[in-house]
N, C-alpha and C positions, 0 to 999 in steps of 0.2 A: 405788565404785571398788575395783578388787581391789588388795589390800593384800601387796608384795613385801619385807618388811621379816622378818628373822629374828629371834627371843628369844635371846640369847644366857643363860645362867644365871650367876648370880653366880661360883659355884666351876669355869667354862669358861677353862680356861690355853691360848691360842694355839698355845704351846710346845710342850704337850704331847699334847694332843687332835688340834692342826689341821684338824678340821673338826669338824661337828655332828651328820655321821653318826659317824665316831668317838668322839665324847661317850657318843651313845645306843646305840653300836654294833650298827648297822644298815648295811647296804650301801648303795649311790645307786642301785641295781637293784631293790631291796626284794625281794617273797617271789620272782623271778625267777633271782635268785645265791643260791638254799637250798642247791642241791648243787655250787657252783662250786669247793668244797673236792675233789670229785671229776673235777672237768674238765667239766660238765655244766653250760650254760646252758639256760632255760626263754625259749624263741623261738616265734614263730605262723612256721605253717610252712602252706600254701598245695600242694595236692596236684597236681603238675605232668599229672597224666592219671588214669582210669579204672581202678577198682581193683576184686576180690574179695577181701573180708577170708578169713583164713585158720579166724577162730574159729566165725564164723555166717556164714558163705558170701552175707552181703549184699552185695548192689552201692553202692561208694562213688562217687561223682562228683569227675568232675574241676574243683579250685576248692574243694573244701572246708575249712576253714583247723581248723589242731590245736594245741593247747600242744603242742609236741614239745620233747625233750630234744636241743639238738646238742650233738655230742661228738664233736672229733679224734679220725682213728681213724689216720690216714696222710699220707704225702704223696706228687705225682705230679710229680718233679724240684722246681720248687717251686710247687706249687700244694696247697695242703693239700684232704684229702679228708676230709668231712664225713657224718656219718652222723644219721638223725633217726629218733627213735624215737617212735610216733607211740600212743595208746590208743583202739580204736574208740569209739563215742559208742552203738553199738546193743549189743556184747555185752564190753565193757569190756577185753578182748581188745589185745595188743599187734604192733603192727606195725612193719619198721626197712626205711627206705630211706635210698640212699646218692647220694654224686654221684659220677661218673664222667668225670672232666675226659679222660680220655684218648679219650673219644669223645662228649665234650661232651652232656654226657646224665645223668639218672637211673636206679637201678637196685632193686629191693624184692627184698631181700635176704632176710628172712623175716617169717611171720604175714599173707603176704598174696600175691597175683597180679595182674601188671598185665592187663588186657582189652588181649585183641588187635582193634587196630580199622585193619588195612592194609586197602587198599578197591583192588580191581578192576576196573577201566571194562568189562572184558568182561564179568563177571558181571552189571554190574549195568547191561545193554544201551547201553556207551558204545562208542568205540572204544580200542583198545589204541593205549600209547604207542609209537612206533616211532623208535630213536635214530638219525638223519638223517645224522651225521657219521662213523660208521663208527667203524672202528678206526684207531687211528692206525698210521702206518708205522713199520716199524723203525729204531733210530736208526743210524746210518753209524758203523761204528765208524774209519773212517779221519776222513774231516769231524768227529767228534770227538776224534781223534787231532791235526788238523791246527787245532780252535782251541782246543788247550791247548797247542800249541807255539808258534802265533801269541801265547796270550795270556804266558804263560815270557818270549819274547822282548821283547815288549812291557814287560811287569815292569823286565826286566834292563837292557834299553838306555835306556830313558823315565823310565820311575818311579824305579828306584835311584836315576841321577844326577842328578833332581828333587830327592827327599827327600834326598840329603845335600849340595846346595847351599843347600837352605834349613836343615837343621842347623845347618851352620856359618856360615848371616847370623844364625842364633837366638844363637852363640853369640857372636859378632862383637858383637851389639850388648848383654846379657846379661852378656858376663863382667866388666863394671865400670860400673857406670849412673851411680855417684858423680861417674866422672872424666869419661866421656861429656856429660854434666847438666855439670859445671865447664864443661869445655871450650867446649860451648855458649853457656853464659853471659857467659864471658870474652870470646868473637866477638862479642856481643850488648851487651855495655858498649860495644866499640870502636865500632864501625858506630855506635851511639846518641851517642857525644859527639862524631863526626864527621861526623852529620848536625847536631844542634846548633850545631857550629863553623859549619856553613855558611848554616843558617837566620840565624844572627846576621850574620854577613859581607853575605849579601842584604839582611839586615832595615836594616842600618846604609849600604846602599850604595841603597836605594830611599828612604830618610828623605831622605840626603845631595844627591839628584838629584828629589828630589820625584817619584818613579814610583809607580804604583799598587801597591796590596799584594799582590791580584789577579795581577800581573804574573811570569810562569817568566823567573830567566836562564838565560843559556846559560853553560855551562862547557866550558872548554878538554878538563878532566879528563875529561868526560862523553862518552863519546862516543855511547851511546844520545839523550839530552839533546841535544847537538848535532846528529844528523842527527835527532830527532823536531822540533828547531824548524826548522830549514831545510824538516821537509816542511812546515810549518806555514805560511812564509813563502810558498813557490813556491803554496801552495794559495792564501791569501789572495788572492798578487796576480794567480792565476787566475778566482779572484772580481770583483776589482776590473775585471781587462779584461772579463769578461763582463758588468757592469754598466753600464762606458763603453759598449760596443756597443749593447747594447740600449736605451741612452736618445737616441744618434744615430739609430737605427732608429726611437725613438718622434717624436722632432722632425721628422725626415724626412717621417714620416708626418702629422703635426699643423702643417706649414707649409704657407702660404697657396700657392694657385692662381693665376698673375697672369695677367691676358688676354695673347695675341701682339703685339705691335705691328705696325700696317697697313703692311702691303708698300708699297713705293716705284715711284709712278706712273713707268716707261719714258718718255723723252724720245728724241723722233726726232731723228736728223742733222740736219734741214733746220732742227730750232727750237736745237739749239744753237747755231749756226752764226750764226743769227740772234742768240741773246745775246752771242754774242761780237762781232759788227758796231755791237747798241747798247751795249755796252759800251767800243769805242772811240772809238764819236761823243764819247760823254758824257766822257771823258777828255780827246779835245780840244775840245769846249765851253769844259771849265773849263778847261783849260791859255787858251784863248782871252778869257774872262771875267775871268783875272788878269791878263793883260795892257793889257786895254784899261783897268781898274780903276788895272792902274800908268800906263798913261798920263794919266789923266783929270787926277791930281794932279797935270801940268803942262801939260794940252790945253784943260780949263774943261769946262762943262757939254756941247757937244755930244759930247764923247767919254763921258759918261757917257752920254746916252741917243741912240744913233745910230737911224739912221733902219728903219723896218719894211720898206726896200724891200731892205735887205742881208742880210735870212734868207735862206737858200737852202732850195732844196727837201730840200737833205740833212738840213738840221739839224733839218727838223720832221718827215720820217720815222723818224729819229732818237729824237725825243721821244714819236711814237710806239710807236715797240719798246719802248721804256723801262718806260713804263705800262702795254703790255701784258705784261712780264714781271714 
């Protein structure tokens, strides 16, 4: 296991050394920061293109990597401009290119020449590029006249009296946060012990009445509170009729079927006529049976069973109607 542990030496003062390249006095770059006393770090430097060295006219490729020395030479507004000084590897010979932020590029400034490598499609049996969109049109100097006056306006009516309506909410709420924050908090005690006051008042008037705890009252003071239970109430008992309905609708539907009762047989003129005829024999029958009966209790036996010869013919068609109706 590699071992990350440092020797610190006995006569090593924190204080004074603060570190252990300072002890030894050595750089944390090592032989890299040799000449950083002169502005000159020792960096691998990577050959952005095709080169002819300037000392032995060999060909360098592009991608070849160098100890080069970079060294601030400038700056281009702020982008510092770097310079690398490079020693060939075949004729020990120096070479210094630079960057070129201003046209985002490198440039070999001396001891060497870059290879021109632009390539030609004509030459080299393609076809030539041809630019399809032309030239652009000239720009209007009126229609640019006309939206810098639109955009002025725009500024001055819009934007001005945007930004200094918000200025002055910045400062509205900004020029004292102490008393603002109080203020606040003062409204926030009140509302808090006066919602308390009333939890207790309900809490002790739903104990008193035995009401569920579950249960919202209604307050006089409230008047959100009041018309939110009234809508509460009108819905319920909207509920409740729709439930009565539809359980008469169910029973309606799940009550029994009962047969018709049989029509009532017609009776002709000629047969009631007839019950009415045996109905007044038999009336005076019995009007006639209690009287012989009262007589019998002072006439003797013959009045009780008079003779078969005294039926008449009425009385026994009579008792015929009778039984047949």
């Amino acid at each position: 296991m590699q071992g990350f542990n440092k020797y610190y030496p006995p006569d090593y003062d924190d204080a004074k050394h603060k570190s252990l390249n300072a002890y030894r006095g050595k750089h944390a770059l090592g032989d890299r920061a040799r000449k950083l006393d002169q502005g000159i770090l020792i960096t691998r430097f990577e050959l952005p293109f095709n080169i002819w060295c300037g000392s032995c006219d060999a060909h360098i490729g592009m991608g070849v990597r160098y100890n080069a020395e970079k060294k601030k030479i400038g700056m281009y507004y702020s982008t510092p401009i770097f310079s690398f000084r490079c020693k060939c590897h075949l004729c020990s010979g120096w070479f210094e290119i630079q960057t070129d932020p201003q046209n985002t590029r490198y440039v070999v400034v001396s001891g060497a020449r870059q290879k021109d490598e632009d390539w030609d499609p004509t030459e080299n049996g393609g076809f030539a590029v041809i630019d399809t969109d032309g030239k652009t049109e000239p720009v209007d100097p009126l229609a640019a006249l006309e939206k810098t006056t639109d955009a002025q306006t725009h500024a001055t009516k819009v934007q001005a009296p945007r930004l200094e309506q918000l200025e002055d909410l910045s400062a509205h709420y900004n020029e004292d946060p102490y008393a603002h924050s109080r203020r606040v908090r003062k409204r926030f005690r009140v509302e808090k012990k006066a919602e308390q006051a009333r939890a207790e008042a309900d809490k002790s008037l739903k104990e008193k009445y035995g009401l569920p705890a579950e249960l919202a009252l209604e307050r006089a003071d409230d008047a959100g509170a009041a018309a939110e239970a009234r809508d509460e109430w009108v819905r319920a008992r909207a509920e409740r009729a729709g439930e009565v309905a539809s359980k008469k609708r169910r029973l309606a539907l799940e009550a029994p079927v009962l047969p018709a009762p049989p029509p009532r047989r017609r009776t002709s003129a000629s047969s009631e006529s007839a019950a009415s005829t045996a109905a007044s024999s038999l009336r005076a029958r019995i009007l006639s049976n209690s009287a012989r009966r009262t007589a019998a209790g002072s006439g003797g036996a013959g009045a009780l069973f008079p003779p078969v010869a005294r039926k008449g013919a009425g009385s026994i068609a009579a008792g015929i109607a009778l039984r047949k109706t």
